[in-house]
Chimera marker file (.cmm) of the C-alpha trace (Angstrom):
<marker_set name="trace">
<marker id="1" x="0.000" y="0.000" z="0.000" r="1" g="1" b="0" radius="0.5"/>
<marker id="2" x="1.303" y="3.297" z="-0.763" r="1" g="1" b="0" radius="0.5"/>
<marker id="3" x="0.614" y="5.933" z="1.700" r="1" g="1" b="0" radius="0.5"/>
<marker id="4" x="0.775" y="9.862" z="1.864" r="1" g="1" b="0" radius="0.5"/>
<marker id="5" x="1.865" y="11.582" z="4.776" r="1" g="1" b="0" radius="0.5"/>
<marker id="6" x="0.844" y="15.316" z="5.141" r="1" g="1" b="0" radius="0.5"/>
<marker id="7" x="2.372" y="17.068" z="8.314" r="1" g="1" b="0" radius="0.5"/>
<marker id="8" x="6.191" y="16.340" z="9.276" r="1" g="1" b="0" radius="0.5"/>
<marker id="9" x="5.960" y="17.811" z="12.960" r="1" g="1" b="0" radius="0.5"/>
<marker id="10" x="5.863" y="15.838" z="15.955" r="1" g="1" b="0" radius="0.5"/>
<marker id="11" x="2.869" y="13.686" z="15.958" r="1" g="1" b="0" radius="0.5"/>
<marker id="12" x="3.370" y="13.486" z="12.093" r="1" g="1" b="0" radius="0.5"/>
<marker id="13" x="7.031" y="12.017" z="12.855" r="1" g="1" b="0" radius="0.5"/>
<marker id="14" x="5.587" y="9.587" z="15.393" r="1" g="1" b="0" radius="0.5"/>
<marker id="15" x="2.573" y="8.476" z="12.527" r="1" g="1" b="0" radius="0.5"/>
<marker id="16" x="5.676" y="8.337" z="9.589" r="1" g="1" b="0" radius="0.5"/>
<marker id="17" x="7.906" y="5.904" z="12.066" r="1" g="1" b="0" radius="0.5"/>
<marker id="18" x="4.908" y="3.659" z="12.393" r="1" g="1" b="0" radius="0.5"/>
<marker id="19" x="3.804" y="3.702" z="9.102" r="1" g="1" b="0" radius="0.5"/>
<marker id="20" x="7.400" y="3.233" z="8.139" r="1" g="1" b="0" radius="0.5"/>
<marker id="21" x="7.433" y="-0.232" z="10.321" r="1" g="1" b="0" radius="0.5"/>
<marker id="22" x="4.292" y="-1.380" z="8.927" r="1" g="1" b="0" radius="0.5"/>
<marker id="23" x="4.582" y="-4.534" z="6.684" r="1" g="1" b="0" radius="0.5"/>
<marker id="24" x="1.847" y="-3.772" z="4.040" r="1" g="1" b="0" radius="0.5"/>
<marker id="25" x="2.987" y="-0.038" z="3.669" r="1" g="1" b="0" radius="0.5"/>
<marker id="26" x="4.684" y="-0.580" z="0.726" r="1" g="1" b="0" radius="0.5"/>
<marker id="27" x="6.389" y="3.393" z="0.363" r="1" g="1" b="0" radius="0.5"/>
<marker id="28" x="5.432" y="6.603" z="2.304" r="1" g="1" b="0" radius="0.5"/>
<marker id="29" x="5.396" y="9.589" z="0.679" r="1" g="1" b="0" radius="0.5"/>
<marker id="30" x="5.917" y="12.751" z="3.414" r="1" g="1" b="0" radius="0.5"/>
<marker id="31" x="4.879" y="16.349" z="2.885" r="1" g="1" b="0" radius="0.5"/>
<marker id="32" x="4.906" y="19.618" z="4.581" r="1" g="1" b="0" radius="0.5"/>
<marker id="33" x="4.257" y="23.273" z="4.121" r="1" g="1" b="0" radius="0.5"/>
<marker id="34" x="8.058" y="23.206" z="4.919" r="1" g="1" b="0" radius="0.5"/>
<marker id="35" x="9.385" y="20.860" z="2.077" r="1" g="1" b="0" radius="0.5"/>
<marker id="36" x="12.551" y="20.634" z="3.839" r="1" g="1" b="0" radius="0.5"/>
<marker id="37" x="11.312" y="19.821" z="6.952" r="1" g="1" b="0" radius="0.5"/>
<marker id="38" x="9.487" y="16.410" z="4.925" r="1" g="1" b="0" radius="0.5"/>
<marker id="39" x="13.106" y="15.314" z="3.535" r="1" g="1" b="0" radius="0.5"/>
<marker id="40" x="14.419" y="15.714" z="6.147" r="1" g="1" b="0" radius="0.5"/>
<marker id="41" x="12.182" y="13.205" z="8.009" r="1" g="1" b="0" radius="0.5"/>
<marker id="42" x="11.556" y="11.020" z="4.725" r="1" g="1" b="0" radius="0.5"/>
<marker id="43" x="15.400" y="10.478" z="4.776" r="1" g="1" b="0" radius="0.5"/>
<marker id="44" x="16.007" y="9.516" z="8.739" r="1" g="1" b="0" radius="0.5"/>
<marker id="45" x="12.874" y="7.085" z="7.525" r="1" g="1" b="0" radius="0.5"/>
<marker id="46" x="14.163" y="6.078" z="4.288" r="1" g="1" b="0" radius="0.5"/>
<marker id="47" x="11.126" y="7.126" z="2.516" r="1" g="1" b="0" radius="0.5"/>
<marker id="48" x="10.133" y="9.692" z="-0.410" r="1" g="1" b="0" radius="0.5"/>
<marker id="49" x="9.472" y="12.938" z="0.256" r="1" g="1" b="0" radius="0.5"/>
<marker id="50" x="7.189" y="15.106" z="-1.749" r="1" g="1" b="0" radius="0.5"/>
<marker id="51" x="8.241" y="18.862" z="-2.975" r="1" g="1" b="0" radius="0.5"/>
<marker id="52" x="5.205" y="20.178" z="-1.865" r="1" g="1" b="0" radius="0.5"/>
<marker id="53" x="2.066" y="18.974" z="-0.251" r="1" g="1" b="0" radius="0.5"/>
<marker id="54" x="-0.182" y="19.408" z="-3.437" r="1" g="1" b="0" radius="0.5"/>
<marker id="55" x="2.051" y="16.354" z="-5.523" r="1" g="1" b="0" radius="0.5"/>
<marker id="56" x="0.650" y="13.809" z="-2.636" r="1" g="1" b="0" radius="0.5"/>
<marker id="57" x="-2.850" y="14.546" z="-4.281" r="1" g="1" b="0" radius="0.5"/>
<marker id="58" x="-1.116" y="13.700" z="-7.899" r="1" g="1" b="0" radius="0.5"/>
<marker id="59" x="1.674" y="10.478" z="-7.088" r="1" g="1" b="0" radius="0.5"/>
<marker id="60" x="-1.202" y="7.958" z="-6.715" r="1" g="1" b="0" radius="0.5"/>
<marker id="61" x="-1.216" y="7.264" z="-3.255" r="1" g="1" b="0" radius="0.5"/>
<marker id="62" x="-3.799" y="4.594" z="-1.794" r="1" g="1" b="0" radius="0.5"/>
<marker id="63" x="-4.280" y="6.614" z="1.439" r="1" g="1" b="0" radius="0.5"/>
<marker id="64" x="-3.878" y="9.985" z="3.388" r="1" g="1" b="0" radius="0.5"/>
<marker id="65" x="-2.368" y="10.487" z="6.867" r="1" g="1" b="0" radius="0.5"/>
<marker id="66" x="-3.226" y="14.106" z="7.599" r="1" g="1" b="0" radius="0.5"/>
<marker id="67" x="-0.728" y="15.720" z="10.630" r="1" g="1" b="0" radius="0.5"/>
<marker id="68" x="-0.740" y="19.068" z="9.360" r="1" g="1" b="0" radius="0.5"/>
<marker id="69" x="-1.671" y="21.870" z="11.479" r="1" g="1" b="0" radius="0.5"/>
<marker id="70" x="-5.020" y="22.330" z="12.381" r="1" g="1" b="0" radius="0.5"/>
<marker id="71" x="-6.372" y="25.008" z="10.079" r="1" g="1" b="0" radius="0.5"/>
<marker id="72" x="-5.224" y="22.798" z="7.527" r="1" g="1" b="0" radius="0.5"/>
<marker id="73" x="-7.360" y="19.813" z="8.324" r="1" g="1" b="0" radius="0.5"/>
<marker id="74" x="-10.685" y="20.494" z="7.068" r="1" g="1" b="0" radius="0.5"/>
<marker id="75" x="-8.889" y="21.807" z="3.759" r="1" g="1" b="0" radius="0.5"/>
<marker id="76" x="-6.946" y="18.937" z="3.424" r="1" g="1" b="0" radius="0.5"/>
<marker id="77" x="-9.844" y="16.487" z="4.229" r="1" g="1" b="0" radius="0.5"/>
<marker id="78" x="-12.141" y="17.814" z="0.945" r="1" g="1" b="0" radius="0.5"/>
<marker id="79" x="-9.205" y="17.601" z="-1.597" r="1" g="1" b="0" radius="0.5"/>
<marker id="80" x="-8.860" y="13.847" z="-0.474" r="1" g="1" b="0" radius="0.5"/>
<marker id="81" x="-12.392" y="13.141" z="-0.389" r="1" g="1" b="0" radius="0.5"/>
<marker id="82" x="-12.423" y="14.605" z="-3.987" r="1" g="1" b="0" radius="0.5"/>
<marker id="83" x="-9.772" y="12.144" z="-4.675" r="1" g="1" b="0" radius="0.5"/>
<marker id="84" x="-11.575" y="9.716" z="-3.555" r="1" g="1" b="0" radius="0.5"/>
<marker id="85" x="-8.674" y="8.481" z="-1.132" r="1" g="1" b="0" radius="0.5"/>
<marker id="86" x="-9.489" y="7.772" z="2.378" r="1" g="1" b="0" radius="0.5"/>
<marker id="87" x="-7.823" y="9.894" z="5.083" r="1" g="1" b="0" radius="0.5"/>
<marker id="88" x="-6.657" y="9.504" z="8.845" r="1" g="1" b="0" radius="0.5"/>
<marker id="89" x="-6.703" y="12.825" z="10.049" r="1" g="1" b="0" radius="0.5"/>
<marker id="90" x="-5.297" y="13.570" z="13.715" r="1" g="1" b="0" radius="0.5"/>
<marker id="91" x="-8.007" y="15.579" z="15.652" r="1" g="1" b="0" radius="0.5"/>
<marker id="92" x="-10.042" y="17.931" z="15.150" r="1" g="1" b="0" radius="0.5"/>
<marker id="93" x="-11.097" y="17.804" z="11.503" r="1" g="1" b="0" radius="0.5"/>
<marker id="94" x="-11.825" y="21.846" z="11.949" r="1" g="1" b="0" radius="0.5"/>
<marker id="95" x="-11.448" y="24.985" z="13.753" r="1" g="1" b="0" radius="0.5"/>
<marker id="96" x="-15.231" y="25.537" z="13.892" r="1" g="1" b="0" radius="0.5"/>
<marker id="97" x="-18.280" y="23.907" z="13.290" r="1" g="1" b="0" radius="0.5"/>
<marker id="98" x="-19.199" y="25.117" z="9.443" r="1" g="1" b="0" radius="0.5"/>
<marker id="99" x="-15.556" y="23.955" z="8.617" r="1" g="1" b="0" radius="0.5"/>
<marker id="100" x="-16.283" y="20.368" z="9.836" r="1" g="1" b="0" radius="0.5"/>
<marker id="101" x="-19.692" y="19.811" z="8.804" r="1" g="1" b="0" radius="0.5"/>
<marker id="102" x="-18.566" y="21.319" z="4.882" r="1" g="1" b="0" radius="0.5"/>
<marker id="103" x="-15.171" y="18.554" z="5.388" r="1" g="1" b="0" radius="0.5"/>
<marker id="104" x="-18.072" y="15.827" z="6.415" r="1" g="1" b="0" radius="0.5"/>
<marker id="105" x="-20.427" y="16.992" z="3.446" r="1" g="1" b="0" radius="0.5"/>
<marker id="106" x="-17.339" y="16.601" z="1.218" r="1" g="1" b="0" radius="0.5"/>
<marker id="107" x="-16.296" y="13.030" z="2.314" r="1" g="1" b="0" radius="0.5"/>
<marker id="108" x="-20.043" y="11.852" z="2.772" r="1" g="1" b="0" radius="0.5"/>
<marker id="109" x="-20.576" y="12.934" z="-1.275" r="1" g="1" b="0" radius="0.5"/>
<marker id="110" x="-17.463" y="11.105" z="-2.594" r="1" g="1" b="0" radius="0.5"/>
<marker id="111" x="-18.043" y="8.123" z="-0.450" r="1" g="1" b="0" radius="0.5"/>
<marker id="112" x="-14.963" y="7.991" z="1.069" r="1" g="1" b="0" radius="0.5"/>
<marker id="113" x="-13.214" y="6.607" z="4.450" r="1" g="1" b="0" radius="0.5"/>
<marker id="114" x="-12.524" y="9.524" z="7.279" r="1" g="1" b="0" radius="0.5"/>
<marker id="115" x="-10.861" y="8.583" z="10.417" r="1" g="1" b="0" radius="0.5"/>
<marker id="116" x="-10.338" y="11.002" z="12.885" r="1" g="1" b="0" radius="0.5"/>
<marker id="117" x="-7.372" y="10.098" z="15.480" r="1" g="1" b="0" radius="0.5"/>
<marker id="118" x="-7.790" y="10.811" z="19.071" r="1" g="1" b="0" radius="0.5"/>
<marker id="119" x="-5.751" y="7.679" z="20.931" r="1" g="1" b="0" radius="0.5"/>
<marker id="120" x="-6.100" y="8.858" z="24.463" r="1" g="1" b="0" radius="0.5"/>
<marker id="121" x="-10.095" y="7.345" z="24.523" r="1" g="1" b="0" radius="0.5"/>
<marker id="122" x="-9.572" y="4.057" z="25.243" r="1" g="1" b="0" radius="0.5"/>
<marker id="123" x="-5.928" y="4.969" z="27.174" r="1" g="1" b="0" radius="0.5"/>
<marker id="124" x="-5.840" y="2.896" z="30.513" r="1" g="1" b="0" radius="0.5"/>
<marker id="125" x="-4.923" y="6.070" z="32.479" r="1" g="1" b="0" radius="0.5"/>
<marker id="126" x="-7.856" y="7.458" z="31.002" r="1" g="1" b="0" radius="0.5"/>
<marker id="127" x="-10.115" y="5.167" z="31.247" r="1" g="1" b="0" radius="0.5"/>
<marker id="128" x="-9.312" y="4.817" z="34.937" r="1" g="1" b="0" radius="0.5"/>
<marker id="129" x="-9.571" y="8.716" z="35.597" r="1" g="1" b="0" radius="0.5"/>
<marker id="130" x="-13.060" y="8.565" z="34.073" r="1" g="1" b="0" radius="0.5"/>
<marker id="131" x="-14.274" y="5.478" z="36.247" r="1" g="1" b="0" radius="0.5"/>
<marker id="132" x="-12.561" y="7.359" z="39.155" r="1" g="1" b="0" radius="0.5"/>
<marker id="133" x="-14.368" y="10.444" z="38.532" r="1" g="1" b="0" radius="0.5"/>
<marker id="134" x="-17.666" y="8.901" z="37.279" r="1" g="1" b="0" radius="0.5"/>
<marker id="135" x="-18.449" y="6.778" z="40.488" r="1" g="1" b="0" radius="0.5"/>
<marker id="136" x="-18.053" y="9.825" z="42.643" r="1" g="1" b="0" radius="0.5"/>
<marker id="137" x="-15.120" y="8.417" z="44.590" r="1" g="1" b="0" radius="0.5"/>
<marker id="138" x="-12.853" y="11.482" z="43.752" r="1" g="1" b="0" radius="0.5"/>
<marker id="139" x="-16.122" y="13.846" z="45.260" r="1" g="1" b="0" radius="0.5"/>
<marker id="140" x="-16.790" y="16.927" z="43.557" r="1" g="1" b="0" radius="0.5"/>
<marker id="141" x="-14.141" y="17.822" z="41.206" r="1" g="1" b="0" radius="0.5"/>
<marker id="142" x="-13.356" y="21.404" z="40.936" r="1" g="1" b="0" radius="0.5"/>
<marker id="143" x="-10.199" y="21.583" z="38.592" r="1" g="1" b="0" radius="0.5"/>
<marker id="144" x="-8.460" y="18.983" z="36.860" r="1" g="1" b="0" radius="0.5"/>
<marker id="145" x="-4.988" y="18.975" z="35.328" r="1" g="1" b="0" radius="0.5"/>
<marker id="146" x="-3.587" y="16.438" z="32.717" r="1" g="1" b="0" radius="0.5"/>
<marker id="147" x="-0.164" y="16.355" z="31.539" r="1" g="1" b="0" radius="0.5"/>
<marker id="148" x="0.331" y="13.957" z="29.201" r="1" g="1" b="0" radius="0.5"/>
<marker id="149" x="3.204" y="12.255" z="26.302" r="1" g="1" b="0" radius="0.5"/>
<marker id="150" x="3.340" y="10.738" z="23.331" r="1" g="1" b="0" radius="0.5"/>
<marker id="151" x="3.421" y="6.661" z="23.690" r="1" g="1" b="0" radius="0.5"/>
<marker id="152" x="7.391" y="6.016" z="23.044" r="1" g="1" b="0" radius="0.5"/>
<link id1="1" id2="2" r="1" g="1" b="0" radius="0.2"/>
<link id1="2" id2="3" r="1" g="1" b="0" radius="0.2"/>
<link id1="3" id2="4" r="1" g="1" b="0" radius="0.2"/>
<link id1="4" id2="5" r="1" g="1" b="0" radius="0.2"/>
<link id1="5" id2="6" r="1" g="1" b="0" radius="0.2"/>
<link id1="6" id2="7" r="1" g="1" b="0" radius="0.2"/>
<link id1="7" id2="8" r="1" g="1" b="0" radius="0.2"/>
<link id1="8" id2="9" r="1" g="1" b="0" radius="0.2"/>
<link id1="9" id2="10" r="1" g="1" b="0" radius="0.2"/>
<link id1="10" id2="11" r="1" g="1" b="0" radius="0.2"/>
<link id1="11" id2="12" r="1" g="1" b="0" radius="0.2"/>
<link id1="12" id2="13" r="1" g="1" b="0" radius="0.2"/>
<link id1="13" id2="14" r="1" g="1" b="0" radius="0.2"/>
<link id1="14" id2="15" r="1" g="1" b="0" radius="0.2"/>
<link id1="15" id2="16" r="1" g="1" b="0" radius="0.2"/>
<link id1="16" id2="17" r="1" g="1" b="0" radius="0.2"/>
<link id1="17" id2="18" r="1" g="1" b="0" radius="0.2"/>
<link id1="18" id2="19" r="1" g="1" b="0" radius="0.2"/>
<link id1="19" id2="20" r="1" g="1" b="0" radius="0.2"/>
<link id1="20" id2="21" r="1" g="1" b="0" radius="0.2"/>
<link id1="21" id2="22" r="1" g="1" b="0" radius="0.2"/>
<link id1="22" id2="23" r="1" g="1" b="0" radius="0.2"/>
<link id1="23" id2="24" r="1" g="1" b="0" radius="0.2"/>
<link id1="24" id2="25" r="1" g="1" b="0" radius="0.2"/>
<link id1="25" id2="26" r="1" g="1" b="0" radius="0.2"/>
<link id1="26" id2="27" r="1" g="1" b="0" radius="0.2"/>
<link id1="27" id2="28" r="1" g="1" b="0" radius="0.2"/>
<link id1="28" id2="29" r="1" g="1" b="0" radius="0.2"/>
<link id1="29" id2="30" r="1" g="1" b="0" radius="0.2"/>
<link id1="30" id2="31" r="1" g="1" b="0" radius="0.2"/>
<link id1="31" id2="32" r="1" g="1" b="0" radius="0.2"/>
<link id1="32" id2="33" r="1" g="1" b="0" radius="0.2"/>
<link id1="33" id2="34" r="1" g="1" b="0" radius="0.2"/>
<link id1="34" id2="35" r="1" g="1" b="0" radius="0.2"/>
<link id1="35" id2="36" r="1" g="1" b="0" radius="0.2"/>
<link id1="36" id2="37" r="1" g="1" b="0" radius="0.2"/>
<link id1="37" id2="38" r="1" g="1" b="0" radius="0.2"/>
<link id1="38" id2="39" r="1" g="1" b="0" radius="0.2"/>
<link id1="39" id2="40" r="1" g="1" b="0" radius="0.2"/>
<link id1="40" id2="41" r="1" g="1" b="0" radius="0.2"/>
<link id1="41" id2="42" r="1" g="1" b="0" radius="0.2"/>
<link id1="42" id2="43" r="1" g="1" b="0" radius="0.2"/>
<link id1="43" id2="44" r="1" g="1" b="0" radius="0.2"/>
<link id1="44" id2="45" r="1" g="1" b="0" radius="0.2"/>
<link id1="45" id2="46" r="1" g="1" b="0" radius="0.2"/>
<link id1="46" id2="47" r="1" g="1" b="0" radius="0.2"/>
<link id1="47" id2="48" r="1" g="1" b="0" radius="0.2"/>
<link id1="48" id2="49" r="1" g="1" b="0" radius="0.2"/>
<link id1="49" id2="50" r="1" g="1" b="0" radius="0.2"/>
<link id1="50" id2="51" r="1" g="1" b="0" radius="0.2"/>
<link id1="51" id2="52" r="1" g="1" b="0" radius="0.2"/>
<link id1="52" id2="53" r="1" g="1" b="0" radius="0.2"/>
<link id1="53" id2="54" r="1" g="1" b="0" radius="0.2"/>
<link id1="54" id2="55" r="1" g="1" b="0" radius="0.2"/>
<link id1="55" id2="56" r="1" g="1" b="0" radius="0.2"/>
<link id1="56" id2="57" r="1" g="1" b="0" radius="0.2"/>
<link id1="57" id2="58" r="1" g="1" b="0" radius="0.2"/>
<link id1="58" id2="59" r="1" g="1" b="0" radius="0.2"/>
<link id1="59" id2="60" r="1" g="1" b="0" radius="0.2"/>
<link id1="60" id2="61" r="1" g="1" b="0" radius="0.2"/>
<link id1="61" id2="62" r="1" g="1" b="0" radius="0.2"/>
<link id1="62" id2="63" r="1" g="1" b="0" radius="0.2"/>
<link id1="63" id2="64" r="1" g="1" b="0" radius="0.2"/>
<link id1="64" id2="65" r="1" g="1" b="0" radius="0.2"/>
<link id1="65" id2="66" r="1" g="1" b="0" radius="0.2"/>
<link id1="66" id2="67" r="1" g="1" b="0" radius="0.2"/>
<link id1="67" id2="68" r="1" g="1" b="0" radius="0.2"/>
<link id1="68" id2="69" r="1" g="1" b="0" radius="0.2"/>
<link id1="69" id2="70" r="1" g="1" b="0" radius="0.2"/>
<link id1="70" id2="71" r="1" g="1" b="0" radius="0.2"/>
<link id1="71" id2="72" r="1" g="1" b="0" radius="0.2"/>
<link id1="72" id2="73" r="1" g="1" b="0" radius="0.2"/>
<link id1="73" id2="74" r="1" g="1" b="0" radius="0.2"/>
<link id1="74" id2="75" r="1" g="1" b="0" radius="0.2"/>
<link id1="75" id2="76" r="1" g="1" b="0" radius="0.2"/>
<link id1="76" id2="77" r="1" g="1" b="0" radius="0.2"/>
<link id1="77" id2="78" r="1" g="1" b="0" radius="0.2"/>
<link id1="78" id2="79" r="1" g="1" b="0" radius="0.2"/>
<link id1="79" id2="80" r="1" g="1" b="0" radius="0.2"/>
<link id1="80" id2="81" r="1" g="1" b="0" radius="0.2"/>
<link id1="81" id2="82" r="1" g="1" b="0" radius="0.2"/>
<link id1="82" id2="83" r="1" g="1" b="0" radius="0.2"/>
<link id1="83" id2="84" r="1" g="1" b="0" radius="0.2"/>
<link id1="84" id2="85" r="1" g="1" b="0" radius="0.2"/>
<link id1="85" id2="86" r="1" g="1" b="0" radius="0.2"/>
<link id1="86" id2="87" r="1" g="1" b="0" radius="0.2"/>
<link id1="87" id2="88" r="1" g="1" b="0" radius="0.2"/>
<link id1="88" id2="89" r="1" g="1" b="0" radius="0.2"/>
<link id1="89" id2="90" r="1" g="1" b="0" radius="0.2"/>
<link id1="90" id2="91" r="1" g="1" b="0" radius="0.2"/>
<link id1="91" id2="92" r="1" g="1" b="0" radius="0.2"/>
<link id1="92" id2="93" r="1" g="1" b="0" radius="0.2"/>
<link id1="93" id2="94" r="1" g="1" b="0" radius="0.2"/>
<link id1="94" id2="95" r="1" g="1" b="0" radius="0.2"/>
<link id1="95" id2="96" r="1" g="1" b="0" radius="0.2"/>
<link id1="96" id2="97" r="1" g="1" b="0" radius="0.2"/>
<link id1="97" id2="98" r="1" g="1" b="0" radius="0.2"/>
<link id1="98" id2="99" r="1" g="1" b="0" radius="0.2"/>
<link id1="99" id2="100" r="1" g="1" b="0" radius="0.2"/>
<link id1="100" id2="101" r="1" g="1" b="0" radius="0.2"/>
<link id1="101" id2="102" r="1" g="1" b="0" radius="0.2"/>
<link id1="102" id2="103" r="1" g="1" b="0" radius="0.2"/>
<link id1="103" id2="104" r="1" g="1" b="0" radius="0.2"/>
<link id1="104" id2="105" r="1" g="1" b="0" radius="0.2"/>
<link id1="105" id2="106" r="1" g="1" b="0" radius="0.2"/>
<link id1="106" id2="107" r="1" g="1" b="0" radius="0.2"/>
<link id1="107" id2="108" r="1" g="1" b="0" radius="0.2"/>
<link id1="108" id2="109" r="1" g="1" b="0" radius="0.2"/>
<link id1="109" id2="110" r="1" g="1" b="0" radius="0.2"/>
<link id1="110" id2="111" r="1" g="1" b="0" radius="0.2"/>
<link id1="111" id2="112" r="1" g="1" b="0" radius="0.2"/>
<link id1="112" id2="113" r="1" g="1" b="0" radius="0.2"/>
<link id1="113" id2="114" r="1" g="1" b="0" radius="0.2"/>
<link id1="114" id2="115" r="1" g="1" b="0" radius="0.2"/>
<link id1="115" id2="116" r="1" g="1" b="0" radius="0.2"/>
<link id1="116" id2="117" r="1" g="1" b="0" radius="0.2"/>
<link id1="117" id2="118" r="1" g="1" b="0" radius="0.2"/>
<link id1="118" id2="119" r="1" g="1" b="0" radius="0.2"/>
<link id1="119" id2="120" r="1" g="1" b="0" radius="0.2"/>
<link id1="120" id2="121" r="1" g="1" b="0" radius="0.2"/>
<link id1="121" id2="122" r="1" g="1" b="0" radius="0.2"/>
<link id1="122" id2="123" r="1" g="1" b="0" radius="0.2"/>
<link id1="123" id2="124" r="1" g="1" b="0" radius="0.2"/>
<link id1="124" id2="125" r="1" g="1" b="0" radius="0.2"/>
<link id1="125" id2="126" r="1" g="1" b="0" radius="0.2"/>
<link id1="126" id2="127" r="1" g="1" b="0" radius="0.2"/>
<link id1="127" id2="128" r="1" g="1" b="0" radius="0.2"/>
<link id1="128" id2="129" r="1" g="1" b="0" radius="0.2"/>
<link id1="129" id2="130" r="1" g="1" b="0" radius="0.2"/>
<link id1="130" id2="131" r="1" g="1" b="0" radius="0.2"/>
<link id1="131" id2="132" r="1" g="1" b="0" radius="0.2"/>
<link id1="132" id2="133" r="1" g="1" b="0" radius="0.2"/>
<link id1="133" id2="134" r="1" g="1" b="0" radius="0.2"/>
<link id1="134" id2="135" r="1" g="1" b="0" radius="0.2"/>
<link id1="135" id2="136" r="1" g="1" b="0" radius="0.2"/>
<link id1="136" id2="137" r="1" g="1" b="0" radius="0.2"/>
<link id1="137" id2="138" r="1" g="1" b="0" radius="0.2"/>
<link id1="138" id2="139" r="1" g="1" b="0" radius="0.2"/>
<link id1="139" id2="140" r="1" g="1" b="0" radius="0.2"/>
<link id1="140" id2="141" r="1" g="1" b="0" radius="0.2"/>
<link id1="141" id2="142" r="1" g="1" b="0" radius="0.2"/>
<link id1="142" id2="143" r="1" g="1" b="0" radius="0.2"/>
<link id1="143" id2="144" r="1" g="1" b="0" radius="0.2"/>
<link id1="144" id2="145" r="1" g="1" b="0" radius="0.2"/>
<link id1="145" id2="146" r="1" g="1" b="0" radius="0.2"/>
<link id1="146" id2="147" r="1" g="1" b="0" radius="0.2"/>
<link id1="147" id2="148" r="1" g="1" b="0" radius="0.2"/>
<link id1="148" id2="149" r="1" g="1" b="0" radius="0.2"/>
<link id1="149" id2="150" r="1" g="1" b="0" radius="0.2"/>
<link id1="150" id2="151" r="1" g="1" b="0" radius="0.2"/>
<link id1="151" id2="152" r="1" g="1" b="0" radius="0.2"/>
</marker_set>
């Protein structure tokens, strides 16, 4: 399978090193608004890296990873539905409602695949903290802070 990889930044480096490890991803092609920002993770991966994030659209990928920044997403999201690729897109899909309901109406007319990534739902920690705070054994919760990583 050949993917596409938009976003090189830190959660798009932690997708591209999984993807990379993956046995049926055949190639991975990387882009970013900063081109050399994508060769210079597509090389430490051994993978291709696109000159600029319109060519993923146009190299005949089978799939879209979407780790761009945010006001990117929903943008990114119609020009794959119109390619009729299906997309992973790290969370949200949108700054604001209209953005994400237009990104929906795009993918829902091309009948296409969108996955939206949030990993922390089914996180042990998490789901712990919720069961904690749900039962009523933590009493009235005022404030609550979270500081969380990336899984290594």
């Amino acid at each position: 399978m050949r993917i596409g990889l938009i976003g090189a930044g830190r959660i798009g480096s932690f997708h591209a090193a999984a993807l990379s490890r993956h046995r049926d991803v055949g190639s991975l092609l990387i882009a970013d608004a900063d081109p050399e920002r994508a060769a210079e993770l597509a090389q430490r991966l051994g993978q291709t890296a696109a000159p600029g994030v319109r060519e993923v659209f146009t190299w005949g990928v089978d799939a879209l990873v979407i780790t761009a920044a945010t006001s990117a997403h929903a943008t990114l999201i119609e020009q794959a539905a119109r390619a009729g690729l299906p997309v992973f897109c790290e969370k949200p899909i949108a700054l604001d409602l209209p953005g994400t309901l237009a990104a929906l109406a795009e993918v829902e007319a091309a009948g296409t695949v969108l996955q939206i990534g949030f990993q922390r739902r089914f996180d042990a920690g998490y789901a712990a903290a919720r069961e904690a705070v749900a039962s009523g054994r933590l009493g009235r919760l005022h404030t609550v802070r979270v500081i969380t990583s990336d899984p290594a």
